[in-house]
N, CA, C and O atoms as a GROMACS GRO file, in nm:
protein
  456
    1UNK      N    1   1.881   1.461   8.648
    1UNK     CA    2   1.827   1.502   8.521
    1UNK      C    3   1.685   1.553   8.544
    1UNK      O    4   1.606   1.495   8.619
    2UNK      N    5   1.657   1.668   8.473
    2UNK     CA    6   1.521   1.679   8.543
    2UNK      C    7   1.425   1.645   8.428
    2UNK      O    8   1.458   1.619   8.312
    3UNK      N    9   1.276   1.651   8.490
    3UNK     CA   10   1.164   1.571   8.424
    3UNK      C   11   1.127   1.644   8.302
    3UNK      O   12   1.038   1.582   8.243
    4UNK      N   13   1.158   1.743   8.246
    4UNK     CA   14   1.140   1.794   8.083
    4UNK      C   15   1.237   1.731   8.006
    4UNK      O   16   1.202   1.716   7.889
    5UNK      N   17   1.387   1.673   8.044
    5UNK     CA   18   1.456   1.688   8.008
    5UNK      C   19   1.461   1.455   7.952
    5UNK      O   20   1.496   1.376   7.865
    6UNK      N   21   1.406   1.463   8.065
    6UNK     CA   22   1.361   1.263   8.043
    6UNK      C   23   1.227   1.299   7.934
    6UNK      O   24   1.227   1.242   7.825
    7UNK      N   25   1.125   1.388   7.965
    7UNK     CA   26   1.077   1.358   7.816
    7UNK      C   27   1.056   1.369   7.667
    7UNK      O   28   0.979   1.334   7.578
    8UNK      N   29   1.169   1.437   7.690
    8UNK     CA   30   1.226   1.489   7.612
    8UNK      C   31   1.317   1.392   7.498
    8UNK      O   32   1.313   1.387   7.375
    9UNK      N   33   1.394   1.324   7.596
    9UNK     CA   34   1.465   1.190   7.563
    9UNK      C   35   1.354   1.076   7.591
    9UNK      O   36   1.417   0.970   7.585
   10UNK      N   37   1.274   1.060   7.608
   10UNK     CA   38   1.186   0.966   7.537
   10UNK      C   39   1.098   0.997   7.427
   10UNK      O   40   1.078   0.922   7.332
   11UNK      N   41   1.052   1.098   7.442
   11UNK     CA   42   0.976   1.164   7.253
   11UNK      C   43   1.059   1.127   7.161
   11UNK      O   44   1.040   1.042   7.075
   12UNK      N   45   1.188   1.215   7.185
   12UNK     CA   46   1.283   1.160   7.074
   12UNK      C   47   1.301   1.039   7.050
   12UNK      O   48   1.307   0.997   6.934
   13UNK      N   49   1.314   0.946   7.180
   13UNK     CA   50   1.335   0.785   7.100
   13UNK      C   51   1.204   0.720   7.069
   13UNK      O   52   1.201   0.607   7.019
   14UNK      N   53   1.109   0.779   7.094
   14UNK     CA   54   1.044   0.701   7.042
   14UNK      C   55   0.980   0.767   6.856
   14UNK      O   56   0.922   0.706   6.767
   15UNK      N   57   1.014   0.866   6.864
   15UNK     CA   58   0.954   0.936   6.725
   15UNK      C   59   1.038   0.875   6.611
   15UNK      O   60   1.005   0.824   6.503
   16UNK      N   61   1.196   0.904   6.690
   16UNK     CA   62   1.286   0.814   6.637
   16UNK      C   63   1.253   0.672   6.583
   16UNK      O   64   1.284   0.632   6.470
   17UNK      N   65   1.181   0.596   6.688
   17UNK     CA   66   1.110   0.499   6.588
   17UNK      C   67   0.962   0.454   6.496
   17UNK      O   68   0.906   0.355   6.448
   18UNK      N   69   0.947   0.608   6.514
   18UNK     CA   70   0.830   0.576   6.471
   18UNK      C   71   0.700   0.530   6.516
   18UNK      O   72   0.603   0.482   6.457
   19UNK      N   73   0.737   0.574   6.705
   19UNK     CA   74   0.654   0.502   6.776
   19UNK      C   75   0.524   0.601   6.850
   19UNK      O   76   0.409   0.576   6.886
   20UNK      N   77   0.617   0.731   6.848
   20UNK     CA   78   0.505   0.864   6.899
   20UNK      C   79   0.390   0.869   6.825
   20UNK      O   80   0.359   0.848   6.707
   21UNK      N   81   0.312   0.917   6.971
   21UNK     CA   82   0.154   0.947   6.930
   21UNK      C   83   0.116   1.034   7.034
   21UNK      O   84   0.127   0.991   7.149
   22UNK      N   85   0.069   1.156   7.014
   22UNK     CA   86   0.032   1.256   7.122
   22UNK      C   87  -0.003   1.175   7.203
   22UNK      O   88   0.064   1.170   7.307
   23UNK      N   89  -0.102   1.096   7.188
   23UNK     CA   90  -0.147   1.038   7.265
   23UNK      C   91  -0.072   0.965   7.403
   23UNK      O   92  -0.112   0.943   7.518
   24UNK      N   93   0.041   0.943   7.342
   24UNK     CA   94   0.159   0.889   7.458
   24UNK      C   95   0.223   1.012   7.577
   24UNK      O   96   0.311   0.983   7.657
   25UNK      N   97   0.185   1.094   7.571
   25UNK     CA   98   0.200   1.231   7.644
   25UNK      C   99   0.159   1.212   7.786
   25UNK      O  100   0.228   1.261   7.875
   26UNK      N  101   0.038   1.138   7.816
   26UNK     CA  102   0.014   1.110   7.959
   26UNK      C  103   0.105   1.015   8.007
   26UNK      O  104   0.177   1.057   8.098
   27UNK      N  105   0.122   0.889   7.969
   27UNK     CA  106   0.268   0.765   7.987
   27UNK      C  107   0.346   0.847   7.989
   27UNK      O  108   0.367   0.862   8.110
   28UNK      N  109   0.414   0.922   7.932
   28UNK     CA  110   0.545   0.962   7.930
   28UNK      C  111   0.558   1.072   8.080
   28UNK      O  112   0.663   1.082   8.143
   29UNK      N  113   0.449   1.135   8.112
   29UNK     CA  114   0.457   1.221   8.270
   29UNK      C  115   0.447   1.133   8.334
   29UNK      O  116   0.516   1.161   8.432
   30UNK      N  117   0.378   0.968   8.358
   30UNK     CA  118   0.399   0.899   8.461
   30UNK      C  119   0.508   0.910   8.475
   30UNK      O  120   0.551   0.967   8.575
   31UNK      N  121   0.611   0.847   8.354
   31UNK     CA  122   0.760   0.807   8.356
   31UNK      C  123   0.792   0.869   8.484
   31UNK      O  124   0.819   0.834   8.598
   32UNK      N  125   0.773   1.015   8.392
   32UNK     CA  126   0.900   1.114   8.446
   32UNK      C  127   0.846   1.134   8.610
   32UNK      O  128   0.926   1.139   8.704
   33UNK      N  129   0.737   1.142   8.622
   33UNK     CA  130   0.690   1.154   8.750
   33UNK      C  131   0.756   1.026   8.863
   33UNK      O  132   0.802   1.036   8.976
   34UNK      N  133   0.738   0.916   8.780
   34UNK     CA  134   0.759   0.805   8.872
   34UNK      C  135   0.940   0.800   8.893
   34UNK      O  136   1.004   0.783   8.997
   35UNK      N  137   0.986   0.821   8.761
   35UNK     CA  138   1.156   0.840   8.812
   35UNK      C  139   1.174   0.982   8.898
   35UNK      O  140   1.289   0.978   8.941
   36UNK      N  141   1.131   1.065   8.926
   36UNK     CA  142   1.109   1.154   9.051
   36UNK      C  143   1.086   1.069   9.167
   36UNK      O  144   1.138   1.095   9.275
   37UNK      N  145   1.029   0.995   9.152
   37UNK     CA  146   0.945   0.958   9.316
   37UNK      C  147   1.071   0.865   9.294
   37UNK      O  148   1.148   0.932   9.364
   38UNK      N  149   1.124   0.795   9.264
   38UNK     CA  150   1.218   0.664   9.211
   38UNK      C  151   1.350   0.795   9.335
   38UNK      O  152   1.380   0.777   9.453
   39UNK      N  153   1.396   0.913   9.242
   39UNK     CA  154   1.532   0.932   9.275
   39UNK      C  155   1.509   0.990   9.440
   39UNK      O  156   1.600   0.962   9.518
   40UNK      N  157   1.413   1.055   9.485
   40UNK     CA  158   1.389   1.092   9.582
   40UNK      C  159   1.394   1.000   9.698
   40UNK      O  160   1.436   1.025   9.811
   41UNK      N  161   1.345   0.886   9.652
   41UNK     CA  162   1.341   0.740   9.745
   41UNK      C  163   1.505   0.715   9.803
   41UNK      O  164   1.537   0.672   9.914
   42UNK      N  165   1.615   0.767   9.666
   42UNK     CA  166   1.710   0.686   9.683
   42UNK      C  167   1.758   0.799   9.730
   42UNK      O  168   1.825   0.778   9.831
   43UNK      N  169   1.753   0.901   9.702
   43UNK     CA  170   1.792   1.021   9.816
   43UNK      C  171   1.791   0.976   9.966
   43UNK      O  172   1.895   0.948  10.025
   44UNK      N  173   1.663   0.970  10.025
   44UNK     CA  174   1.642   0.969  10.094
   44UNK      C  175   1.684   0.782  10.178
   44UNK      O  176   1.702   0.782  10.300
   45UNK      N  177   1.692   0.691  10.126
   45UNK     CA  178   1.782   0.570  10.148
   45UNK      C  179   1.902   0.586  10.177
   45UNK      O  180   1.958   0.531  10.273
   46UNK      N  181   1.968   0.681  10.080
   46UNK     CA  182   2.142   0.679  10.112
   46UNK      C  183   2.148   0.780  10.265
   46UNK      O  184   2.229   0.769  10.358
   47UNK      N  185   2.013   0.893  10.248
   47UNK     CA  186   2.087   0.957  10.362
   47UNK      C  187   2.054   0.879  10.514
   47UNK      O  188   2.132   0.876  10.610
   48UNK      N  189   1.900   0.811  10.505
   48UNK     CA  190   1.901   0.752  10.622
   48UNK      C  191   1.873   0.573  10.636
   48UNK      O  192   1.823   0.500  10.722
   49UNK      N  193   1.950   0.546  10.474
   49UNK     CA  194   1.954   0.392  10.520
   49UNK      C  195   1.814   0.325  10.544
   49UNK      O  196   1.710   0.355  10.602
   50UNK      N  197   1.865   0.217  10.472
   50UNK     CA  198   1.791   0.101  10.482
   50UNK      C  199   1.620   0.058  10.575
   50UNK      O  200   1.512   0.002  10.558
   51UNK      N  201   1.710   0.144  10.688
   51UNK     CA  202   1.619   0.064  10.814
   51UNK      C  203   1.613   0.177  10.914
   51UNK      O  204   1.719   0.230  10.946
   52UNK      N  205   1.511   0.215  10.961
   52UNK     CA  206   1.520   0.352  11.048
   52UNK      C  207   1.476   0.266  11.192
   52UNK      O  208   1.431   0.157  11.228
   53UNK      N  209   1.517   0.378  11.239
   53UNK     CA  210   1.482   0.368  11.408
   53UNK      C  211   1.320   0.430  11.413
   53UNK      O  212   1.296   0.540  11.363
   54UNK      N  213   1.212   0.347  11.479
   54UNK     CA  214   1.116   0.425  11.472
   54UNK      C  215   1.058   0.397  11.645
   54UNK      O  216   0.943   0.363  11.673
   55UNK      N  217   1.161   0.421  11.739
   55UNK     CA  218   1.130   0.429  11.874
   55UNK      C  219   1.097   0.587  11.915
   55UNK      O  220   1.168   0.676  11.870
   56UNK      N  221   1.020   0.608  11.976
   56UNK     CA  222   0.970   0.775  12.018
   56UNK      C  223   1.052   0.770  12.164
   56UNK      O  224   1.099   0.875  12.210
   57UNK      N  225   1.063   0.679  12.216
   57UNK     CA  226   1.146   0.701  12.351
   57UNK      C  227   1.299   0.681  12.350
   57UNK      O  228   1.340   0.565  12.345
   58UNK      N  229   1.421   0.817  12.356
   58UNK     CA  230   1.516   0.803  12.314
   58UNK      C  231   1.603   0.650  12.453
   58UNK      O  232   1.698   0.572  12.449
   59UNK      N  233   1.491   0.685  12.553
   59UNK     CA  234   1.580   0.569  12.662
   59UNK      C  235   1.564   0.453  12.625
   59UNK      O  236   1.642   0.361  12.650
   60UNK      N  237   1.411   0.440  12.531
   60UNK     CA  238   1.471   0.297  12.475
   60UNK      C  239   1.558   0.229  12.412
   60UNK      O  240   1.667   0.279  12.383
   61UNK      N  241   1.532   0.124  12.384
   61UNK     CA  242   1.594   0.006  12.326
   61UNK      C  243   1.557   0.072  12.170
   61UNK      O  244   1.438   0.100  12.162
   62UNK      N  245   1.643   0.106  12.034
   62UNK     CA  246   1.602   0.124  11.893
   62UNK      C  247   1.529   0.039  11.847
   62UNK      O  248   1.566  -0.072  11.885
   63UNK      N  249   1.408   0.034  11.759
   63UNK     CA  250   1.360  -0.057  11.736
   63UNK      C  251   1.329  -0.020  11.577
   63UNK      O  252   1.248   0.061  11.532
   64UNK      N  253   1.408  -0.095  11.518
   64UNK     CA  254   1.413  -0.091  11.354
   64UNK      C  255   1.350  -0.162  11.233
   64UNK      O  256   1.357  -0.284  11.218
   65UNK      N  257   1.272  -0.055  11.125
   65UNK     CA  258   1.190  -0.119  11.063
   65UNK      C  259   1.218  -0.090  10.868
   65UNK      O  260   1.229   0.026  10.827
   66UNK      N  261   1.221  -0.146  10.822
   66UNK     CA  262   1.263  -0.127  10.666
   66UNK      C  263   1.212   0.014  10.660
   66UNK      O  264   1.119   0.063  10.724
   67UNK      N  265   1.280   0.062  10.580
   67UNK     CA  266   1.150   0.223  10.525
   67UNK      C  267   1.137   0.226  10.434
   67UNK      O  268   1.215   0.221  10.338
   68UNK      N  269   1.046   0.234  10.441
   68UNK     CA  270   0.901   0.239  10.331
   68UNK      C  271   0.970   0.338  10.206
   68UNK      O  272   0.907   0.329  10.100
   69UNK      N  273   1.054   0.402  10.203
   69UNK     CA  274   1.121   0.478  10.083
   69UNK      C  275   1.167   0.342   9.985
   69UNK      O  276   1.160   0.348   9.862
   70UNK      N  277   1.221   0.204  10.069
   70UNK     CA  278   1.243   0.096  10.004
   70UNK      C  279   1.101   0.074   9.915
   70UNK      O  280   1.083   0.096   9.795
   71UNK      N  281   1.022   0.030   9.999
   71UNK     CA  282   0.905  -0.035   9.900
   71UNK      C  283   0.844   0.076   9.774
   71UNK      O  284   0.792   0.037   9.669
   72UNK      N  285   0.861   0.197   9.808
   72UNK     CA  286   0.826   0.299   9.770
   72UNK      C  287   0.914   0.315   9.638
   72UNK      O  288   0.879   0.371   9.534
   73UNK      N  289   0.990   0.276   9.656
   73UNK     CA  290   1.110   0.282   9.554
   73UNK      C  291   1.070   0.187   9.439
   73UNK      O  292   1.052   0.214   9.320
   74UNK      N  293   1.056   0.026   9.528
   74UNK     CA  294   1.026  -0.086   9.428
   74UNK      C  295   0.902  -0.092   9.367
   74UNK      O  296   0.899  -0.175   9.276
   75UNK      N  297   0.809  -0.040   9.384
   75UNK     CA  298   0.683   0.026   9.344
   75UNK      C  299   0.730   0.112   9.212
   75UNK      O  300   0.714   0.083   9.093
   76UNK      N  301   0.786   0.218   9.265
   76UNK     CA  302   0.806   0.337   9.143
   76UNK      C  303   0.865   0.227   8.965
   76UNK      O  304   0.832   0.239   8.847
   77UNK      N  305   0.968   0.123   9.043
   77UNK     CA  306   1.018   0.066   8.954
   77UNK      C  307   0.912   0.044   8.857
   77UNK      O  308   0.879   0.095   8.750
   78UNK      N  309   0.871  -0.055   8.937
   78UNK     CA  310   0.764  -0.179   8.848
   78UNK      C  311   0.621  -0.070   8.752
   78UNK      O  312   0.531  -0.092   8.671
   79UNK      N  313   0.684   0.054   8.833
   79UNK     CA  314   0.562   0.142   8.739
   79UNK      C  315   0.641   0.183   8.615
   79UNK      O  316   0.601   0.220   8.504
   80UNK      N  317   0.728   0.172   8.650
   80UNK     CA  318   0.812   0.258   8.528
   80UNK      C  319   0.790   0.130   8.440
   80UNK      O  320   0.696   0.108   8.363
   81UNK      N  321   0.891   0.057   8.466
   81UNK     CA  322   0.836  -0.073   8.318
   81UNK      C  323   0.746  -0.103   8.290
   81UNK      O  324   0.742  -0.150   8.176
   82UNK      N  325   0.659  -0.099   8.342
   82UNK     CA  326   0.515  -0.162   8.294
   82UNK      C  327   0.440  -0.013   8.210
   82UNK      O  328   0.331  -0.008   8.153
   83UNK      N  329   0.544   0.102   8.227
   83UNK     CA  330   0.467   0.214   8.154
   83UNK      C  331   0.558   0.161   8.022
   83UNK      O  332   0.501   0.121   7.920
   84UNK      N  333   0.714   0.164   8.033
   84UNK     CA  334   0.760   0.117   7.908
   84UNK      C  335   0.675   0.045   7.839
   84UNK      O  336   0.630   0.099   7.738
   85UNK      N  337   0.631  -0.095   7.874
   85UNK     CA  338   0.560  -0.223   7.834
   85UNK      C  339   0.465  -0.152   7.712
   85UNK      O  340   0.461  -0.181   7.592
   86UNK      N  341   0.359  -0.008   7.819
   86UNK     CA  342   0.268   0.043   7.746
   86UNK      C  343   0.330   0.100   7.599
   86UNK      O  344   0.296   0.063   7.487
   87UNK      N  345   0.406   0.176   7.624
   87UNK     CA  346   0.479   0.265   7.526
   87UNK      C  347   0.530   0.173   7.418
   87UNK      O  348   0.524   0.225   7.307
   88UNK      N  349   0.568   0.077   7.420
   88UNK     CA  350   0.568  -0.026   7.339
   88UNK      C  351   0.784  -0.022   7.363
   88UNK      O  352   0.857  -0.079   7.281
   89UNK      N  353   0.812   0.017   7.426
   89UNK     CA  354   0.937   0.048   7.473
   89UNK      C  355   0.996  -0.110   7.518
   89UNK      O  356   0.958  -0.165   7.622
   90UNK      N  357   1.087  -0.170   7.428
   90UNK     CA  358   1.119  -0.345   7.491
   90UNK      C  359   1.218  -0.340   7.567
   90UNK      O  360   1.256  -0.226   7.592
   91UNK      N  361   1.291  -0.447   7.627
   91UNK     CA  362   1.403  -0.417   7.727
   91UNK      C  363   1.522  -0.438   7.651
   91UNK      O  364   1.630  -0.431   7.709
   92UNK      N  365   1.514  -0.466   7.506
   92UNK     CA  366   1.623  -0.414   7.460
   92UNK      C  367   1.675  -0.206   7.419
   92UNK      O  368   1.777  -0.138   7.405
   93UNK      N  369   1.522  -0.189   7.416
   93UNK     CA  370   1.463  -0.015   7.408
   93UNK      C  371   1.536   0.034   7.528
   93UNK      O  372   1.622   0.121   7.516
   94UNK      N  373   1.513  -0.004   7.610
   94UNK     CA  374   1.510   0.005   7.758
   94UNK      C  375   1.652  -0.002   7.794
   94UNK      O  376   1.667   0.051   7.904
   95UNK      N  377   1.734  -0.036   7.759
   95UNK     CA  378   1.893  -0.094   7.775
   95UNK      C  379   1.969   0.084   7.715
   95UNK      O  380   2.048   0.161   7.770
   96UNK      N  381   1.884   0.089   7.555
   96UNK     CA  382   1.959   0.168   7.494
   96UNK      C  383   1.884   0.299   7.502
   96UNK      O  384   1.927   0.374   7.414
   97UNK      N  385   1.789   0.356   7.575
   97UNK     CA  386   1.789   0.470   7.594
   97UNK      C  387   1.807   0.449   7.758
   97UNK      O  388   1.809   0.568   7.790
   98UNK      N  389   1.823   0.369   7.893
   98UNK     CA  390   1.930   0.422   7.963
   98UNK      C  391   2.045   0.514   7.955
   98UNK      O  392   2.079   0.613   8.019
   99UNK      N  393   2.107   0.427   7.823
   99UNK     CA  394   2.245   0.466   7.801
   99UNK      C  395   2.258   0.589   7.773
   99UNK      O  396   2.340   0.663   7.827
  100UNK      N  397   2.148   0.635   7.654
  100UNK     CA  398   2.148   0.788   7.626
  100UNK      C  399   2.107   0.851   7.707
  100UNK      O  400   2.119   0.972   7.684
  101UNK      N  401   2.022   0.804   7.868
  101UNK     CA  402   2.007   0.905   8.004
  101UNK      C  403   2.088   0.925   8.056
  101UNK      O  404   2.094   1.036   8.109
  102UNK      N  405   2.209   0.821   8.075
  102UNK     CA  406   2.311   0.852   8.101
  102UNK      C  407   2.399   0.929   8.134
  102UNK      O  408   2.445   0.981   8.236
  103UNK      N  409   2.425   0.927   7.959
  103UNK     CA  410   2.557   1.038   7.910
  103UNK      C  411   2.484   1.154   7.906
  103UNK      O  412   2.563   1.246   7.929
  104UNK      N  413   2.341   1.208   7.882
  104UNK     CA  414   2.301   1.365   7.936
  104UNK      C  415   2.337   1.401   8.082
  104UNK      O  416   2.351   1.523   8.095
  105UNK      N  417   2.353   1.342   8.175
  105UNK     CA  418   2.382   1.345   8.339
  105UNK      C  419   2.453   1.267   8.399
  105UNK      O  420   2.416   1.208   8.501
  106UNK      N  421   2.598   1.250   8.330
  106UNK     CA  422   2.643   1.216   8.385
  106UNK      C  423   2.757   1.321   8.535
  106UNK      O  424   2.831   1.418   8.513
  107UNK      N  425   2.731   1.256   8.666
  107UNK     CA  426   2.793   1.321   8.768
  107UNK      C  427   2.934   1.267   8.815
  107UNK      O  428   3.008   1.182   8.766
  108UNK      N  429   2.940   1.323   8.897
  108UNK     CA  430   3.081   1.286   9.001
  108UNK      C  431   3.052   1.123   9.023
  108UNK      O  432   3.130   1.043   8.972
  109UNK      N  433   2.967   1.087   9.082
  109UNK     CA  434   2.962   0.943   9.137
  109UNK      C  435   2.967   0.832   9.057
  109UNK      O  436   3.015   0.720   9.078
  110UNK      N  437   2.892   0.895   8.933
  110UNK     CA  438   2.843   0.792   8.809
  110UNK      C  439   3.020   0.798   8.721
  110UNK      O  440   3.060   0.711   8.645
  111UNK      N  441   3.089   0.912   8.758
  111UNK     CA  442   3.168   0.882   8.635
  111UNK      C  443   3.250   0.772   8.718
  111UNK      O  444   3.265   0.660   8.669
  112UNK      N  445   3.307   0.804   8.851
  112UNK     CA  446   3.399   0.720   8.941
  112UNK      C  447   3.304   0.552   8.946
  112UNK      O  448   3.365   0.447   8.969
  113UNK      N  449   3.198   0.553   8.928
  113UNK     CA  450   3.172   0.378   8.961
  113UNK      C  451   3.148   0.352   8.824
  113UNK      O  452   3.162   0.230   8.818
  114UNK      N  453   3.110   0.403   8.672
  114UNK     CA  454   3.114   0.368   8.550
  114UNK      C  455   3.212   0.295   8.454
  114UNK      O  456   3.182   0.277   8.336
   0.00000   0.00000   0.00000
């Protein structure tokens, strides 16, 4: 989904409640910024996993270290809710505009594990 299109679906839910204020315009580009850095992480997890090899000598022995796309990832999270938190967005908010991110994008993968 791309990032006009998330704030797009958060203006709306939140005007929807009555909660918009221009002022919420900077929070809302973290969001979208931080679920960028969020999907890119997991891009980049599925294609090279968990744990990389970070030996420069191929005769060595592999020597494997978490990647940092992980922490990088769990970071992006904890930014994203705590921007909700700001927005005044609760985790019941949070439950039900997932759902409506959802069904705008939903793909091949999401419909087979949904």
């Amino acid at each position: 989904m791309s990032g006009k299109k998330i704030r797009e679906i958060i203006i709306s839910y939140l005007s929807g409640k009555g909660n918009y204020q221009m002022s919420d315009d900077l929070l809302i580009d973290e969001v979208v910024f931080n679920v960028q850095v969020m999907n890119n992480c997991k891009f980049n997890i599925r294609a090279e996993g968990y744990k990389i090899n970070i030996t420069q000598n191929p005769e060595k022995e592999p020597y494997w270290v978490k990647s940092q796309d992980v922490l990088v990832y769990y970071m992006a999270l904890k930014e994203i809710k705590g921007l909700f938190q700001q927005l005044g967005i609760t985790p019941k908010d949070r439950i039900r505009l997932q759902l409506d991110m959802k069904e705008a994008d939903i793909d091949e993968f999401d419909s087979v594990f949904s």
